[in-house]
C-alpha positions as CSV (number, residue, x, y, z in Angstrom):
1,X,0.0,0.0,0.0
2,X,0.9,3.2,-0.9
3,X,1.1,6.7,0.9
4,X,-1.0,8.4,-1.8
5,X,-3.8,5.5,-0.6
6,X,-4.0,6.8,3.2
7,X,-2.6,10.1,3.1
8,X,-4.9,13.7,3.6
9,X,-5.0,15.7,0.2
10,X,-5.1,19.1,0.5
11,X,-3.8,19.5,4.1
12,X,-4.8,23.0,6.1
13,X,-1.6,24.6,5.8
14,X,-0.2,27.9,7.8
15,X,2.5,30.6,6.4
16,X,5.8,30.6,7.9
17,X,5.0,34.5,8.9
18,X,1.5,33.7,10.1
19,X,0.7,34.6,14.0
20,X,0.9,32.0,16.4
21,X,-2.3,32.0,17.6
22,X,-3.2,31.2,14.1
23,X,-2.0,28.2,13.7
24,X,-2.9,27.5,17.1
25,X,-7.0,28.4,15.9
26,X,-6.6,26.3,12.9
27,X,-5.4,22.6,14.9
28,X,-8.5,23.7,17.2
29,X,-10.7,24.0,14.2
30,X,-10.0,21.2,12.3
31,X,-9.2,18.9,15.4
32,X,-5.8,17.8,14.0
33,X,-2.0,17.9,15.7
34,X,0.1,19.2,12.8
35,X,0.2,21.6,10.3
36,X,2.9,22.1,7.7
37,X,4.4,25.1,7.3
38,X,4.4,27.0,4.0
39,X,6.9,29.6,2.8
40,X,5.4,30.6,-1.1
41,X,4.8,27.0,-2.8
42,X,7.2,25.6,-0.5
43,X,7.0,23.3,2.7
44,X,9.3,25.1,5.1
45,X,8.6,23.1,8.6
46,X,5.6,21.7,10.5
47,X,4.1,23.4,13.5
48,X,2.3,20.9,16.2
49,X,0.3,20.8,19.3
50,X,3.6,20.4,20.9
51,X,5.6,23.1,19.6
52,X,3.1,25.3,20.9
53,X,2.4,24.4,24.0
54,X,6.5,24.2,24.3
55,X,5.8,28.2,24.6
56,X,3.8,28.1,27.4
57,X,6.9,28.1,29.8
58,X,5.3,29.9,32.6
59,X,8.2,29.1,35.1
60,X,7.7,26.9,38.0
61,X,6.6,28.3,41.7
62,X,8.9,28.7,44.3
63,X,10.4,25.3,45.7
64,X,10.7,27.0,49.1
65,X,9.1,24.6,51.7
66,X,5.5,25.6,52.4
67,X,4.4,24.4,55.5
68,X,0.5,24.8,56.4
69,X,-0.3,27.8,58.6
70,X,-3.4,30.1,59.8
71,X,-2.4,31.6,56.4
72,X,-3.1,28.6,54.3
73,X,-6.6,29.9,53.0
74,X,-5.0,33.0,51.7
75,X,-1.7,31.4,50.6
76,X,-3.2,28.8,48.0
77,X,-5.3,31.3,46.5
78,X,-2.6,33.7,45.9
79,X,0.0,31.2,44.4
80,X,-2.9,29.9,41.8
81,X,-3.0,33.5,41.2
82,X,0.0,34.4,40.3
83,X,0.9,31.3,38.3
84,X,-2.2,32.4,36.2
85,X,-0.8,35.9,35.7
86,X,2.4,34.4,34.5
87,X,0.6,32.2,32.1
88,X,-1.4,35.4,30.6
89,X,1.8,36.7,29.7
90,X,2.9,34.2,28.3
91,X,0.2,33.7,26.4
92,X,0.2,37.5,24.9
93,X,3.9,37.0,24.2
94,X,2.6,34.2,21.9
95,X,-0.1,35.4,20.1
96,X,1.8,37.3,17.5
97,X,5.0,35.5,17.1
98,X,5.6,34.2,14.4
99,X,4.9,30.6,13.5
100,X,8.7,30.4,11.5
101,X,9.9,30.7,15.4
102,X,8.3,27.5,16.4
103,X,8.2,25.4,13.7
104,X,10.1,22.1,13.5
105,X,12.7,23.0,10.7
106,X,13.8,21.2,7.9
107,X,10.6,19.5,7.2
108,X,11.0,15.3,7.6
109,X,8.3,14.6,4.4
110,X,7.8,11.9,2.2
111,X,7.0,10.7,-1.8
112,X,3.4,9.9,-2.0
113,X,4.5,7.0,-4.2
114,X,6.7,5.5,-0.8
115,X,5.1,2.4,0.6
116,X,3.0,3.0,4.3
117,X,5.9,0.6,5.8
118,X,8.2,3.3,4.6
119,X,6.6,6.2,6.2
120,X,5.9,4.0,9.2
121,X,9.3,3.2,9.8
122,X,10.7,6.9,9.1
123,X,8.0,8.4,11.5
124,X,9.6,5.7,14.3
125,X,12.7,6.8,13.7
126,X,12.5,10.1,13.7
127,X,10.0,9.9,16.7
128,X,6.9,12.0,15.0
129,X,3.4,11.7,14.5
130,X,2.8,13.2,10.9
131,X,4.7,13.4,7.5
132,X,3.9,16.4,4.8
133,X,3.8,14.4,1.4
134,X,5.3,15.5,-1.3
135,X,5.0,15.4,-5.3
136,X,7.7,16.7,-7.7
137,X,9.0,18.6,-4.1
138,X,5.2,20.2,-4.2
139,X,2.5,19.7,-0.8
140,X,0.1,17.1,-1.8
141,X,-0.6,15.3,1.3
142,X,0.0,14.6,4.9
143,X,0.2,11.1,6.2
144,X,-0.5,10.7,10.1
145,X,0.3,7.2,12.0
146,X,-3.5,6.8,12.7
147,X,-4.0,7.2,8.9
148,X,-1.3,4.2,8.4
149,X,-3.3,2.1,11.3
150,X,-6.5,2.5,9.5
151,X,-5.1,1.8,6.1
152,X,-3.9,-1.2,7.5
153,X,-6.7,-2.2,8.9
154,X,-9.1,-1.7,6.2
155,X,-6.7,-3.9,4.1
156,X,-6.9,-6.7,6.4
157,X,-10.5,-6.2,6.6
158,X,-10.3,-6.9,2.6
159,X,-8.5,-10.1,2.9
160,X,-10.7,-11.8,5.1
């Protein structure tokens, strides 16, 4: 089996100078993990779930030991608090960076004519979840794991 035969054509794509929190609205939108990153024609990187969330370095609270005290009502409160603050930063900082920032860069993509074992066994090795596919170098595709499992599955399902 072929990639072509499992593979998403026409992915949702982002531009490498597109905001953050644009790429961020289009995975919540179409309920996917990945998006590959376009510069003109070109696929330039991939932007994930993970890359974005990677931002969201708030910094940890203080390691100090907290004992409980009279205090304690207020003191719990207050820490949530200012945890949240520092993640409302954070997430303004993000908004409008741009996704070329975040992006995973070079782009690990495949031939649409490579078999599924192929793109199985490069998305184990490399340790990633989705593959742009690629005709004459052009987008075409993308090619999750789940969309090897099911092609898998619906081949054994012919067989028997």
């Amino acid at each position: 089996m072929k990639v072509r035969d499992v593979m998403t054509p026409d992915p949702v794509t982002v531009r490498v100078d597109s905001p953050v929190s644009e790429a961020a609205g289009l995975l919540r939108k179409y309920h996917i993990g990945g998006l590959p990153v376009m510069d003109g024609d070109r696929v330039a990187g991939i932007v994930t779930e993970t890359d974005i969330l990677s931002l969201l370095d708030t910094g940890d609270l203080s390691d100090d030991l907290w004992l409980p005290s009279p205090l304690e009502v207020i003191e719990v409160p207050v820490r949530e608090f200012i945890n949240w603050e520092r993640t409302k930063r954070a997430l303004t900082d993000i908004s409008n960076m741009e996704v070329r920032r975040v992006m995973s860069s070079p782009v690990i993509a495949i031939d649409e004519d490579s078999d599924i074992a192929d793109a199985a066994s490069l998305m184990l090795r490399e340790g990633i979840a989705r593959l742009p596919v690629l005709r004459d170098n052009k987008l075409v595709g993308i090619v999750t794991r789940a969309d090897i499992v099911h092609g898998l599955g619906a081949s054994s399902g012919e067989e028997s």
